[in-house]
Kinemage of the C-alpha trace (Angstrom):
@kinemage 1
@onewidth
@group {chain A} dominant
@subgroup {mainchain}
@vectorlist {calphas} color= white
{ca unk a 1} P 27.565 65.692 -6.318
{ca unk a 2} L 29.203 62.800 -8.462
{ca unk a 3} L 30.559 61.575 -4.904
{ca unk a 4} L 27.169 61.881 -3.045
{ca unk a 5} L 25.232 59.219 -5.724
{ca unk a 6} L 28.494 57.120 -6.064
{ca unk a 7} L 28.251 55.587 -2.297
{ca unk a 8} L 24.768 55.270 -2.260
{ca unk a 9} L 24.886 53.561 -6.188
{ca unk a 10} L 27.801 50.916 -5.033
{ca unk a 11} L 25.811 50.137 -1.802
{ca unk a 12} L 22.605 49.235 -3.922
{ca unk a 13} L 24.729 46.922 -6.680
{ca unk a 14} L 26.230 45.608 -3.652
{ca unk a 15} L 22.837 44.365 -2.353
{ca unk a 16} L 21.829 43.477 -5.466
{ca unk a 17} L 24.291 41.618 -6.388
{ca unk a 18} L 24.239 39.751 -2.523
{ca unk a 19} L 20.349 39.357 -3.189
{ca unk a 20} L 21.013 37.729 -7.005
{ca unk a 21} L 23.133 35.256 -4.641
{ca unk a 22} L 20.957 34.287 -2.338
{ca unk a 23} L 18.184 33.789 -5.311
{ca unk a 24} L 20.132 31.574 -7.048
{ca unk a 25} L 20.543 29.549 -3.469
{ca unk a 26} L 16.968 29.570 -2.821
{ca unk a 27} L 16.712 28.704 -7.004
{ca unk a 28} L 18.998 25.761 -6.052
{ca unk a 29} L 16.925 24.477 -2.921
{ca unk a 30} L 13.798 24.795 -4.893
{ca unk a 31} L 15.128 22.461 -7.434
{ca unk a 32} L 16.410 19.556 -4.344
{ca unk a 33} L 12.917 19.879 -3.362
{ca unk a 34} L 11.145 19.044 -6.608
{ca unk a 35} L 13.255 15.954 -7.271
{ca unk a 36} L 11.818 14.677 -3.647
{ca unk a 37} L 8.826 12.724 -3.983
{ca unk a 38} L 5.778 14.520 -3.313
{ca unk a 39} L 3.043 12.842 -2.520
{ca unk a 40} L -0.681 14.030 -3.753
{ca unk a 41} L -3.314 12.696 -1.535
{ca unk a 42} L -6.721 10.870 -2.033
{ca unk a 43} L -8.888 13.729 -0.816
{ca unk a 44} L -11.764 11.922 0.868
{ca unk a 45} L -10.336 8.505 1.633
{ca unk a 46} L -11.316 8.055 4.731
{ca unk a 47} L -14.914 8.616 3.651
{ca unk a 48} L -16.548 5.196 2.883
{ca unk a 49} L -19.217 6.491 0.359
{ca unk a 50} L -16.285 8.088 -1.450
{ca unk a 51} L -13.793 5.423 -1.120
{ca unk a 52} L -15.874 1.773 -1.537
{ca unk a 53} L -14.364 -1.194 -1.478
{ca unk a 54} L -14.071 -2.401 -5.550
{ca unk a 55} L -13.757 -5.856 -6.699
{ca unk a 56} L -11.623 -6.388 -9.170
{ca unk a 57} L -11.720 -2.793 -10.308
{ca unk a 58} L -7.693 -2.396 -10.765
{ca unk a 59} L -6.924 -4.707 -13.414
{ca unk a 60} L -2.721 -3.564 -12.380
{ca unk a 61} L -3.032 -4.317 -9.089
{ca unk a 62} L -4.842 -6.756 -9.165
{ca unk a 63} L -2.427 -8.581 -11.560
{ca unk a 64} L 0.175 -8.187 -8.450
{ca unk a 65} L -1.502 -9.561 -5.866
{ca unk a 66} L -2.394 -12.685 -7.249
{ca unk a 67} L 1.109 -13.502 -9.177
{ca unk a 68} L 2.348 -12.467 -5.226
{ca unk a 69} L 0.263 -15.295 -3.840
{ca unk a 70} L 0.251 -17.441 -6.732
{ca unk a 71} L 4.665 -17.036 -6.370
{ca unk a 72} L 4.078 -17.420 -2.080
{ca unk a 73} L 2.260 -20.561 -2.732
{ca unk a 74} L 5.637 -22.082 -5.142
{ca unk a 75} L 7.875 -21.273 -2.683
{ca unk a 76} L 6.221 -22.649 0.158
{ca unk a 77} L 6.738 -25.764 1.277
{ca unk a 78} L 3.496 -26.676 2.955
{ca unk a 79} L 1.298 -24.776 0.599
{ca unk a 80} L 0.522 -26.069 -2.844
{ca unk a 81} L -1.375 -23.315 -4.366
{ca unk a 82} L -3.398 -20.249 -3.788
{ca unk a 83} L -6.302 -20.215 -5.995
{ca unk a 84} L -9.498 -18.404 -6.625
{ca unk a 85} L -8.149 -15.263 -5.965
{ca unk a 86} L -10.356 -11.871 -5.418
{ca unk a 87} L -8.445 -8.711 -5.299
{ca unk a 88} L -10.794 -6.371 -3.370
{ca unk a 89} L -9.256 -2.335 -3.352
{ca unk a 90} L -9.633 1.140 -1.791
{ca unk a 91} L -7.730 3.794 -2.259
{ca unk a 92} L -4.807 4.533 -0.388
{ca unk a 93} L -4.300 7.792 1.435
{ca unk a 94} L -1.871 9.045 -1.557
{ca unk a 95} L -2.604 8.862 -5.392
{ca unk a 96} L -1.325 5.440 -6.609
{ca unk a 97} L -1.556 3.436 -3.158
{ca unk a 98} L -4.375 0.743 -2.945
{ca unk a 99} L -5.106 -0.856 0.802
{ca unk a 100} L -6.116 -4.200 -1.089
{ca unk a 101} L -7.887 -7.190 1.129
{ca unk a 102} L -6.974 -10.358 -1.412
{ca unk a 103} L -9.642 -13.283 -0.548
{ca unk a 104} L -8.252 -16.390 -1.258
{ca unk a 105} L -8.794 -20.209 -1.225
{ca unk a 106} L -5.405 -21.982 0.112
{ca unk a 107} L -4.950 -25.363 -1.254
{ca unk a 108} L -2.426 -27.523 2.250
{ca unk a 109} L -0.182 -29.695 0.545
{ca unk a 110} L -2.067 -33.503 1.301
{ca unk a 111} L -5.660 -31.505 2.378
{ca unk a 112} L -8.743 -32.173 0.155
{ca unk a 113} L -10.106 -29.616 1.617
{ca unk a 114} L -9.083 -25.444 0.714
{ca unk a 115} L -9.050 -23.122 2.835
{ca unk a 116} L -10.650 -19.438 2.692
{ca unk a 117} L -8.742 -16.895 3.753
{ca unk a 118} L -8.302 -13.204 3.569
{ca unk a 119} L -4.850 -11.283 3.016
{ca unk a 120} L -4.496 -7.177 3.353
{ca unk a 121} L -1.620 -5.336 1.057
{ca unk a 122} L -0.242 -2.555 0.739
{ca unk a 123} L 0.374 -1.891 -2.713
{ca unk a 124} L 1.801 1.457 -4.462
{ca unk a 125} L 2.816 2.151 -7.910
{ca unk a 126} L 6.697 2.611 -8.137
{ca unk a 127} L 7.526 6.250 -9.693
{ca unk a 128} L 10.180 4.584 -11.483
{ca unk a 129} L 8.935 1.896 -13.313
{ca unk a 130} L 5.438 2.797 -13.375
{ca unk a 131} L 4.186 -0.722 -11.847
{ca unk a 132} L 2.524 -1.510 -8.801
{ca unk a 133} L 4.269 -3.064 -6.175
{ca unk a 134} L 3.522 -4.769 -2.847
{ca unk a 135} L 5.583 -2.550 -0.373
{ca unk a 136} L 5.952 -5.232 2.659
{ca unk a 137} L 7.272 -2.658 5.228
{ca unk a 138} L 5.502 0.647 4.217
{ca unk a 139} L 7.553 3.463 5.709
{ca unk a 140} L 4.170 5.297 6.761
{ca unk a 141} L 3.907 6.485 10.092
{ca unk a 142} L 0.065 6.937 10.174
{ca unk a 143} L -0.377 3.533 8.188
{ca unk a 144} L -1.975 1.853 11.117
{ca unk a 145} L -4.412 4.548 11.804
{ca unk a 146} L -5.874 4.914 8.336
{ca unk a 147} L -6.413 0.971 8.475
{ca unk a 148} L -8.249 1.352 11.152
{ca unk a 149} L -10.414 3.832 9.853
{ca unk a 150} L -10.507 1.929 6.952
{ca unk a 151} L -11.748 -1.531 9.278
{ca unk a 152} L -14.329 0.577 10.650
{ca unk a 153} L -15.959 1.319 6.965
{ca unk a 154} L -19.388 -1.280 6.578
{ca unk a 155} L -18.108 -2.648 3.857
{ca unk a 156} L -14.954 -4.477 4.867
{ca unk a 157} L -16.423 -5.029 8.248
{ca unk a 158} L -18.922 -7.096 6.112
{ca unk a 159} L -16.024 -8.475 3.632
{ca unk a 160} L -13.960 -9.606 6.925
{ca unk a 161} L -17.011 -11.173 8.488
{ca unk a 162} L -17.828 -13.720 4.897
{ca unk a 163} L -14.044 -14.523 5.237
{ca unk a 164} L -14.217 -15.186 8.601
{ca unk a 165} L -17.604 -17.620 8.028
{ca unk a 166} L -15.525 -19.448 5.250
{ca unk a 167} L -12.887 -20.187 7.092
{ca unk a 168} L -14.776 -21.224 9.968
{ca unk a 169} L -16.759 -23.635 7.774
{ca unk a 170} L -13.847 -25.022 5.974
{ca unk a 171} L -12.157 -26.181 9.088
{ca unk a 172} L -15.607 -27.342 11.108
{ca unk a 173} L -16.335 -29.531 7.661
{ca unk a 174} L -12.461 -31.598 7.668
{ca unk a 175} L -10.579 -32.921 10.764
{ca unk a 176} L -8.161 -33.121 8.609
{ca unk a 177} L -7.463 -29.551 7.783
{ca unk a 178} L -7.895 -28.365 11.050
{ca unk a 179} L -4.882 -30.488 12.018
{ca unk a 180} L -2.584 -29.638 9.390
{ca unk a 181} L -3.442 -25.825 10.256
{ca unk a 182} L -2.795 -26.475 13.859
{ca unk a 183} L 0.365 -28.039 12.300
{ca unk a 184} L 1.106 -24.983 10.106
{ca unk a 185} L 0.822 -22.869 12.998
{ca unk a 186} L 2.893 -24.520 15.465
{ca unk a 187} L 5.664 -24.709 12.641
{ca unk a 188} L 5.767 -20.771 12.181
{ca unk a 189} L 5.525 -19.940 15.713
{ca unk a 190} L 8.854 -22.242 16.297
């Protein structure tokens, strides 16, 4: 009888033993996988009511965004200055990303006369170094679409259309300025 429970005993520390294995694999994997980034997302971003567009309501981002224009218009050499900066945000589709529209008042190099414009970001906070970060390239497949569902939402329709006005006005008011931005123009599409 010792022989009959001897087989069937090995067989089971054998599996056992196999299965402790294959845990500590799978233990292994699981570990890989929570040093990925995961990403939590903005439930209800899409939704205007639940995602409307804030003025100045990220003191951190908006910080970025205007020392990024403020460094664009240094190291540009037909652009003295961007000034009167307003950072306007909604949330991105993830926790910590912003889709930020930056409204601005570009001062030409030689113009009187500023011009209004409107910039959109995409700006995430870096896991790292906990600060938030213009990402130029965003590696986000579905980037595009949630812009556009984003365009669609009242309120930046309404934002885009005051920026659009500005500008218009600025360059109807100063023959000027509409030169040097046909000028500007010609020199980045060369």
């Amino acid at each position: 009888m010792k022989k009959g429970w001897l087989i069937p005993l090995t067989l089971v520390m054998i599996v056992g033993v196999m299965g402790f294995g294959l845990t500590g694999e799978e233990a292994h994997k699981v570990q890989k996988i929570s040093r990925k980034a995961v990403r939590t997302s903005n439930h209800g971003c899409e939704v205007m009511i639940m995602n409307p567009l804030r003025e100045e309501a990220y003191s951190e981002v908006a910080r970025t965004v205007k020392t990024y224009y403020r460094q664009i218009g240094a190291d540009t050499e037909f652009i003295k200055s961007y000034d009167n900066i307003r950072v306007y945000t909604k949330k991105g589709r993830y926790t910590g990303s912003y889709i930020v529209f930056a409204k601005y008042e570009m001062q030409i190099k030689d113009i009187y006369t500023r011009v209004p414009g409107l910039g959109t970001l995409y700006v995430e906070k870096n896991r790292t170094s906990g600060r938030y970060e213009i990402i130029s390239n965003p590696e986000m497949p579905d980037l595009k679409e949630y812009m556009a569902v984003l365009g669609s939402h009242e309120d930046v329709k309404q934002l885009l259309a005051e920026a659009d006005q500005e500008y218009k006005t600025a360059v109807n008011s100063d023959a000027l300025l509409k030169e040097a931005l046909l000028d500007l123009k010609n020199a980045y599409e060369s």
